[in-house]
C-alpha positions in Angstrom: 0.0 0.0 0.0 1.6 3.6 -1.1 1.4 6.5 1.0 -1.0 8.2 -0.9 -3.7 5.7 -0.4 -3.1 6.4 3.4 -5.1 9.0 5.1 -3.8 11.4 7.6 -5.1 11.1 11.3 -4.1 13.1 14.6 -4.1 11.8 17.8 -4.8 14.1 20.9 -5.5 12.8 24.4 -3.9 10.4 27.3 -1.8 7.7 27.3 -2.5 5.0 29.3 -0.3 1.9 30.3 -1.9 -1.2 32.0 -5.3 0.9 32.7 -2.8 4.0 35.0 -2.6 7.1 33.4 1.1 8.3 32.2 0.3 11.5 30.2 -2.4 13.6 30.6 -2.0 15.3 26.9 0.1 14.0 23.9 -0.6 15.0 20.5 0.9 12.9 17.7 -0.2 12.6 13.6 0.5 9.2 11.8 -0.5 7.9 8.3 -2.5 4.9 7.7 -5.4 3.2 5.8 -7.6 3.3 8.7 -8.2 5.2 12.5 -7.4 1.3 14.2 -4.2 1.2 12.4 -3.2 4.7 13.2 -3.5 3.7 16.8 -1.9 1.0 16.4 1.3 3.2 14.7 1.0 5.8 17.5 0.6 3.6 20.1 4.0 1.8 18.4 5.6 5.2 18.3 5.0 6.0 21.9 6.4 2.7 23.3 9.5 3.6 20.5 10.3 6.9 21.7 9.5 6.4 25.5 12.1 3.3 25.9 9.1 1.0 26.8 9.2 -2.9 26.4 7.7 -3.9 23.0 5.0 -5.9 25.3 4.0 -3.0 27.6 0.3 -2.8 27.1 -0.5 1.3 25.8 -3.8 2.7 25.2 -4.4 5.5 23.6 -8.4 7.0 24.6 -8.6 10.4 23.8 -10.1 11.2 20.3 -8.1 10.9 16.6 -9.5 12.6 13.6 -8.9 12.1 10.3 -6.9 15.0 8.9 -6.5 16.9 5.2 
């Protein structure tokens, strides 16, 4: 799949790892085919750049909307 069959989709709202809230506000944008795979990628991204274990569970509940 090419890049320009992805859609653009920004993330803003907490991050939460196993259920206990570890950042109030973070605001990330990712492209993907769909809203559950850009959760997926940001979720990815925030385990990547926060030096957490590839198995620490992250879940992102605020809202992400599909951008431009």
């Amino acid at each position: 799949m090419s890049r320009s069959e992805n859609k653009c989709f920004l993330y803003k709202g907490a991050v939460m790892e196993f259920d206990k809230c570890v950042c109030s506000y973070w605001e990330a944008t990712t492209f993907a085919p769909s809203a559950v795979k850009a959760i997926n990628n940001l979720a990815y991204r925030y385990k990547r750049d926060n030096n957490k274990v590839s198995n620490t569970k992250i879940t992102l509940p605020g809202v992400i909307v599909e951008i431009a």
